[in-house]
Every structure is written in structure tokens, then in C-alpha cells.
C-alpha positions in Angstrom: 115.3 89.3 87.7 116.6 92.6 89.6 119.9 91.8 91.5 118.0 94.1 94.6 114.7 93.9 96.2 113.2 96.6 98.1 110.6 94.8 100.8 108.3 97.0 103.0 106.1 95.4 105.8 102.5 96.7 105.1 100.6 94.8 107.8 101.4 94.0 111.2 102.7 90.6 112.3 100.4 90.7 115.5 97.9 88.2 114.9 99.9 86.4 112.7 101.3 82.6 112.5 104.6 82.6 114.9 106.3 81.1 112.1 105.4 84.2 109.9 106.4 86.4 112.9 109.9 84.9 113.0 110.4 85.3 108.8 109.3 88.8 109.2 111.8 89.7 111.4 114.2 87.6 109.8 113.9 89.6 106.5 115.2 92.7 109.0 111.9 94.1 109.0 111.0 95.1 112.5 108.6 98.1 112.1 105.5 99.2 110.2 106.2 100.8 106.7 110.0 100.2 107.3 111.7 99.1 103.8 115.1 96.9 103.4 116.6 96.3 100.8 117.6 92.4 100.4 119.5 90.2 97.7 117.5 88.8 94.8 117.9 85.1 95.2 115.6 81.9 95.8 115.9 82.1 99.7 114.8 85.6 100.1 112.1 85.1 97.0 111.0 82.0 99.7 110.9 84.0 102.9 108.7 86.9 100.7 106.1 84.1 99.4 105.5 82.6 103.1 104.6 86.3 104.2 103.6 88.2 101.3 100.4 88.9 103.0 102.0 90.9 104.9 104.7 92.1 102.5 104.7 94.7 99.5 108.0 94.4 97.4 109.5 96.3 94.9 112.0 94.6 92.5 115.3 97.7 92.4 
């Protein structure tokens, strides 16, 4: 496993559950086509499975 992933939100959260909404933001993605760059651990690998319908990530 990379130490880094590199997250990009691809779709928009607007129709979305509210739950997935909240994760989404929570991962510090706010915009389209904005990219973060978060820690490679369980918690984040957990947040990126509930949305990754909405997510494209990039292991760093």
C-alpha cells in the first residue's frame, strides 16, 4: 500500500445519499475535480469505499 492517496471527486454529490454527502465533504473534498491528498489507512480506505461512486483515487 502507498503511504498517500490522491482522491478527486468526479461526480457531484447532489442527488446523492445525505450520508454520502457528509463523507464527501468529510474527505475535504468540496468542489468538482478538486484532488486531496489523504493518509493511507483503513479509515480513509472506508470513507473511499462508501463513495467511490463518486470518487476516482490515485494511490501516490
Amino acid at each position: 500500500m502507498a503511504d498517500k492517496l490522491k482522491i478527486t471527486l468526479v461526480k457531484s454529490p447532489i442527488g446523492a445519499v445525505p450520508k454520502h454527502k457528509k463523507t464527501v465533504e468529510a474527505l475535504g473534498l468540496r468542489k468538482m475535480n478538486k484532488t486531496v491528498e489523504m493518509p493511507d489507512n483503513a479509515a480513509v480506505r472506508g470513507m473511499i469505499n462508501q463513495v467511490s461512486h463518486l470518487v476516482k483515487v490515485e494511490e501516490v
